[in-house]
C-alpha positions as a printed Julia matrix, in Angstrom:
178×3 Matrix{Float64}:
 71.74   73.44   2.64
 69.69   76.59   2.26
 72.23   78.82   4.62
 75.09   77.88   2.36
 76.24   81.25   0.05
 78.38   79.75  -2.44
 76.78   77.87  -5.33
 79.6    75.53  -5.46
 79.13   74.29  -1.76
 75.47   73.45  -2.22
 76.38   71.97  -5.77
 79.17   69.75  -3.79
 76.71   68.96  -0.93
 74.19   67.64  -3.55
 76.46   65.4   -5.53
 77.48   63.91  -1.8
 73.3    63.3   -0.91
 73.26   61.48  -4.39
 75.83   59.68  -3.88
 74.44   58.25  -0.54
 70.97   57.45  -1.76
 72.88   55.59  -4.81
 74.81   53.73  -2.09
 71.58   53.17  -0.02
 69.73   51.84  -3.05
 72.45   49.61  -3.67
 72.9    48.37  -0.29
 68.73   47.64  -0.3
 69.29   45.44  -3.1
 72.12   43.41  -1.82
 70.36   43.26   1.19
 67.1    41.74  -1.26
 69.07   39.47  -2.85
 70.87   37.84  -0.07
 67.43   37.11   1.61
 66.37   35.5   -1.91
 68.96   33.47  -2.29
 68.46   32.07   1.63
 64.78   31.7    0.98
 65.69   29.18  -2.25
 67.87   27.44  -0.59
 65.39   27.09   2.66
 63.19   26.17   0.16
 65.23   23.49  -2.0
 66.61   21.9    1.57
 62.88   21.39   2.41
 61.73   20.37  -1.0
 64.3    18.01  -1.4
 63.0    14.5   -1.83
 65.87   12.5   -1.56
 67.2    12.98   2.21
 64.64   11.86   4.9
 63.03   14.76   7.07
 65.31   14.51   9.97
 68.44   15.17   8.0
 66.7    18.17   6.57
 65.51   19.7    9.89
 69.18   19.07  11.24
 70.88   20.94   8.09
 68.11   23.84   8.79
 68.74   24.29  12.32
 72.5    24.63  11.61
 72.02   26.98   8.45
 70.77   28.75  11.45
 72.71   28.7   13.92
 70.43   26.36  16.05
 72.15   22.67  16.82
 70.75   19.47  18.88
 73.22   20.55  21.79
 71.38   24.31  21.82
 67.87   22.77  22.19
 68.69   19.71  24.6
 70.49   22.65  26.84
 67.31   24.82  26.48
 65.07   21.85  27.72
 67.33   21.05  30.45
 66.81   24.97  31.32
 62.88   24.73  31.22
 62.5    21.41  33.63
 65.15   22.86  36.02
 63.3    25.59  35.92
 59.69   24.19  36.6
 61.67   21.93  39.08
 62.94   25.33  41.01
 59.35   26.86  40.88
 57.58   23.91  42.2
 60.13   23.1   45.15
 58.93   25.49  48.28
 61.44   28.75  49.32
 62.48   30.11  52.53
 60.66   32.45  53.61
 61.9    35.14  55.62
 58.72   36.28  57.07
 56.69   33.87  59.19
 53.0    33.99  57.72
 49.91   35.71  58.86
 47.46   32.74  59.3
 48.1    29.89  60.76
 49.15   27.28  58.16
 47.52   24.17  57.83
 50.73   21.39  57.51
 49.16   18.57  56.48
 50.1    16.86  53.39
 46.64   17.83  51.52
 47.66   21.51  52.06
 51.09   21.57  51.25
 50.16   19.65  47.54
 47.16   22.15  47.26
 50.06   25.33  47.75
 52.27   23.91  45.64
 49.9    23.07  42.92
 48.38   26.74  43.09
 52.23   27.93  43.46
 52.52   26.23  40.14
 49.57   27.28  38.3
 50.11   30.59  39.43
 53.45   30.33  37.54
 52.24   28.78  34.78
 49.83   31.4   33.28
 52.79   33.87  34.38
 54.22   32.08  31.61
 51.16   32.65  29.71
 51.54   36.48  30.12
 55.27   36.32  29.48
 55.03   33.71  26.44
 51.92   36.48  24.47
 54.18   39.3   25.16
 57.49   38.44  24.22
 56.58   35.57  21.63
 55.95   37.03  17.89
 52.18   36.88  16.54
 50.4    33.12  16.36
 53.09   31.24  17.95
 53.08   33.4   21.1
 49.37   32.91  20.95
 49.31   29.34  20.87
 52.22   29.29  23.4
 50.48   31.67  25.91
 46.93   29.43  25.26
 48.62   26.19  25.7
 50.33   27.45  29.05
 46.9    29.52  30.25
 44.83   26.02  29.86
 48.1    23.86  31.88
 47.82   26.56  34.77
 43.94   25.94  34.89
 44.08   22.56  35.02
 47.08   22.38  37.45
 44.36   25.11  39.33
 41.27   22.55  38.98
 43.24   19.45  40.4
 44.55   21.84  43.02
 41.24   21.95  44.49
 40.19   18.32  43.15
 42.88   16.19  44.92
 41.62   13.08  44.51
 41.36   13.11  40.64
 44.7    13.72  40.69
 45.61   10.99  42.72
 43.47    8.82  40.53
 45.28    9.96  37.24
 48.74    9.04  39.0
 47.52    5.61  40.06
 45.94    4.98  36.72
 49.16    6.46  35.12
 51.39    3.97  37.34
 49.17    1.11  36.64
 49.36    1.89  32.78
 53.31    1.83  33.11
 53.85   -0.95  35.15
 51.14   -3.14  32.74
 53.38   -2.24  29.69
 56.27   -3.92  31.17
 54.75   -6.81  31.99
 53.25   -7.36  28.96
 57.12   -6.54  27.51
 58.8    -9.21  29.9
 56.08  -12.1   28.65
Protein backbone atom coordinates (compact mmCIF):
# COMPACT_ATOMS: atom_id res chain seq x y z
CA UNK A 1 0.00 0.00 0.00
CA UNK A 2 3.01 2.17 0.68
CA UNK A 3 4.60 1.57 -3.07
CA UNK A 4 1.39 2.82 -4.59
CA UNK A 5 2.02 6.67 -6.27
CA UNK A 6 -1.35 7.78 -6.88
CA UNK A 7 -3.42 9.02 -3.93
CA UNK A 8 -6.49 7.72 -5.46
CA UNK A 9 -5.23 4.01 -5.59
CA UNK A 10 -4.30 3.91 -1.92
CA UNK A 11 -7.63 5.90 -1.16
CA UNK A 12 -9.51 2.98 -3.29
CA UNK A 13 -7.41 0.21 -1.62
CA UNK A 14 -8.50 1.57 1.84
CA UNK A 15 -12.20 1.83 1.27
CA UNK A 16 -11.80 -2.07 -0.09
CA UNK A 17 -9.77 -3.12 3.58
CA UNK A 18 -12.84 -1.38 5.29
CA UNK A 19 -15.07 -2.87 3.60
CA UNK A 20 -13.69 -6.40 4.45
CA UNK A 21 -13.23 -5.87 8.14
CA UNK A 22 -17.05 -4.51 8.04
CA UNK A 23 -17.87 -7.82 6.32
CA UNK A 24 -15.64 -9.80 8.79
CA UNK A 25 -17.27 -8.12 11.78
CA UNK A 26 -20.47 -8.95 10.44
CA UNK A 27 -19.81 -12.42 9.58
CA UNK A 28 -18.33 -12.82 13.54
CA UNK A 29 -21.61 -11.85 14.68
CA UNK A 30 -23.74 -14.10 12.63
CA UNK A 31 -21.44 -16.61 13.40
CA UNK A 32 -22.23 -15.50 17.54
CA UNK A 33 -25.60 -15.58 17.14
CA UNK A 34 -26.17 -18.78 15.41
CA UNK A 35 -24.16 -20.56 18.25
CA UNK A 36 -26.63 -18.65 20.79
CA UNK A 37 -29.50 -19.56 19.41
CA UNK A 38 -28.21 -23.55 19.31
CA UNK A 39 -27.05 -23.22 22.86
CA UNK A 40 -30.95 -22.10 23.95
CA UNK A 41 -32.36 -24.48 22.25
CA UNK A 42 -29.73 -27.29 23.66
CA UNK A 43 -30.63 -25.81 26.65
CA UNK A 44 -34.62 -25.65 26.50
CA UNK A 45 -34.55 -29.48 24.93
CA UNK A 46 -32.69 -30.44 28.16
CA UNK A 47 -34.63 -28.28 30.52
CA UNK A 48 -37.74 -29.36 29.29
CA UNK A 49 -39.83 -31.07 31.92
CA UNK A 50 -42.48 -32.49 30.11
CA UNK A 51 -40.81 -35.25 27.71
CA UNK A 52 -38.98 -38.07 29.65
CA UNK A 53 -35.03 -38.11 29.32
CA UNK A 54 -34.79 -40.62 26.61
CA UNK A 55 -36.84 -38.65 24.15
CA UNK A 56 -34.64 -35.72 24.91
CA UNK A 57 -31.25 -37.49 24.44
CA UNK A 58 -32.76 -38.97 21.08
CA UNK A 59 -33.89 -35.34 19.74
CA UNK A 60 -30.14 -34.18 20.84
CA UNK A 61 -28.30 -36.77 19.13
CA UNK A 62 -30.22 -36.02 15.89
CA UNK A 63 -29.98 -32.08 16.28
CA UNK A 64 -26.57 -33.46 15.85
CA UNK A 65 -26.25 -35.49 13.48
CA UNK A 66 -25.70 -38.58 15.80
CA UNK A 67 -28.73 -41.38 15.52
CA UNK A 68 -29.26 -44.92 17.42
CA UNK A 69 -28.17 -46.66 14.03
CA UNK A 70 -24.61 -44.45 14.16
CA UNK A 71 -23.83 -45.63 17.74
CA UNK A 72 -25.13 -49.39 17.55
CA UNK A 73 -22.75 -49.48 14.20
CA UNK A 74 -19.88 -47.88 16.24
CA UNK A 75 -20.26 -50.62 19.02
CA UNK A 76 -20.49 -53.32 16.60
CA UNK A 77 -17.01 -51.71 15.28
CA UNK A 78 -15.35 -51.74 18.85
CA UNK A 79 -16.27 -55.64 19.80
CA UNK A 80 -15.27 -56.74 16.25
CA UNK A 81 -12.51 -55.04 16.84
CA UNK A 82 -11.41 -56.38 20.36
CA UNK A 83 -12.67 -59.74 18.82
CA UNK A 84 -9.87 -59.30 15.84
CA UNK A 85 -7.14 -58.27 18.43
CA UNK A 86 -7.69 -61.07 20.77
CA UNK A 87 -7.95 -63.94 18.03
CA UNK A 88 -4.05 -65.05 17.27
CA UNK A 89 -2.41 -63.99 13.51
CA UNK A 90 -0.28 -65.78 11.18
CA UNK A 91 2.81 -65.27 11.55
CA UNK A 92 5.16 -65.31 8.86
CA UNK A 93 8.25 -65.79 10.81
CA UNK A 94 8.61 -68.91 12.94
CA UNK A 95 9.70 -67.63 16.53
CA UNK A 96 12.99 -67.52 18.27
CA UNK A 97 12.29 -69.61 21.45
CA UNK A 98 10.73 -72.47 21.60
CA UNK A 99 7.03 -71.92 22.41
CA UNK A 100 5.44 -73.48 25.16
CA UNK A 101 1.76 -74.87 23.51
CA UNK A 102 -0.01 -75.69 26.27
CA UNK A 103 -3.28 -74.21 26.98
CA UNK A 104 -1.91 -72.11 30.15
CA UNK A 105 0.49 -70.39 27.67
CA UNK A 106 -1.53 -69.71 24.86
CA UNK A 107 -4.37 -67.84 27.46
CA UNK A 108 -1.32 -66.12 29.19
CA UNK A 109 -0.19 -64.66 25.27
CA UNK A 110 -3.36 -63.81 24.48
CA UNK A 111 -4.23 -62.09 27.63
CA UNK A 112 -0.81 -60.06 27.49
CA UNK A 113 -1.63 -59.67 23.54
CA UNK A 114 -4.69 -58.00 24.88
CA UNK A 115 -3.49 -55.87 27.57
CA UNK A 116 -0.83 -54.84 25.49
CA UNK A 117 -3.59 -53.49 23.18
CA UNK A 118 -5.54 -52.17 25.61
CA UNK A 119 -3.32 -49.39 27.13
CA UNK A 120 -2.42 -48.84 23.26
CA UNK A 121 -5.80 -47.67 23.47
CA UNK A 122 -4.92 -45.78 26.46
CA UNK A 123 -2.18 -43.86 24.52
CA UNK A 124 -4.41 -43.46 21.49
CA UNK A 125 -7.73 -42.53 23.56
CA UNK A 126 -5.30 -39.29 25.75
CA UNK A 127 -4.02 -38.21 22.48
CA UNK A 128 -6.71 -37.97 20.17
CA UNK A 129 -9.65 -37.57 22.82
CA UNK A 130 -10.26 -33.68 23.83
CA UNK A 131 -9.26 -32.66 27.58
CA UNK A 132 -11.16 -34.72 30.66
CA UNK A 133 -12.96 -37.13 28.59
CA UNK A 134 -9.79 -38.40 26.88
CA UNK A 135 -8.43 -38.54 30.37
CA UNK A 136 -10.97 -40.58 31.84
CA UNK A 137 -11.08 -42.67 28.60
CA UNK A 138 -7.26 -43.29 28.50
CA UNK A 139 -7.48 -44.05 32.67
CA UNK A 140 -10.36 -46.33 32.33
CA UNK A 141 -8.55 -48.31 29.41
CA UNK A 142 -4.81 -48.04 31.27
CA UNK A 143 -6.50 -49.77 34.57
CA UNK A 144 -8.55 -52.70 31.98
CA UNK A 145 -5.00 -53.44 30.36
CA UNK A 146 -3.51 -53.88 33.98
CA UNK A 147 -5.91 -55.98 35.14
CA UNK A 148 -6.21 -58.07 31.90
CA UNK A 149 -2.00 -57.95 32.70
CA UNK A 150 -2.51 -59.16 36.52
CA UNK A 151 -4.90 -62.15 35.60
CA UNK A 152 -2.48 -62.87 32.78
CA UNK A 153 -0.06 -63.96 35.24
CA UNK A 154 -2.82 -65.02 37.95
CA UNK A 155 -4.69 -67.71 35.92
CA UNK A 156 -6.50 -69.22 38.36
CA UNK A 157 -8.37 -66.07 39.65
CA UNK A 158 -9.51 -65.77 36.47
CA UNK A 159 -10.82 -69.02 36.17
CA UNK A 160 -12.47 -68.52 39.51
CA UNK A 161 -14.24 -65.20 38.39
CA UNK A 162 -15.63 -67.19 35.22
CA UNK A 163 -16.93 -70.05 37.33
CA UNK A 164 -18.35 -67.72 39.90
CA UNK A 165 -19.68 -65.58 36.93
CA UNK A 166 -21.35 -68.85 35.34
CA UNK A 167 -22.68 -69.95 38.60
CA UNK A 168 -24.22 -66.37 39.19
CA UNK A 169 -25.99 -66.70 35.66
CA UNK A 170 -27.15 -70.00 35.71
CA UNK A 171 -28.66 -69.32 39.61
CA UNK A 172 -30.68 -66.34 38.14
CA UNK A 173 -32.48 -68.55 35.84
CA UNK A 174 -33.36 -70.90 38.08
CA UNK A 175 -34.61 -68.76 40.46
CA UNK A 176 -36.64 -67.14 37.14
CA UNK A 177 -38.09 -70.65 36.04
CA UNK A 178 -39.48 -71.33 39.91
Amino acid sequence: MQNTVDETEKQKLQEKIQVYDQLEIQARRRYKDVTQNQFKRINEIINDETRPLLERLRELFRRGGLTVGALITGLGMIISTIFLAVQPAPTATPPKQPVKNTFKDRVKRQLVKMANWLLGLAKKALVSLPGILGGLISFFFKQAGELVLFLSEHLIILLLAIIVFAVEITRKKVLKTE
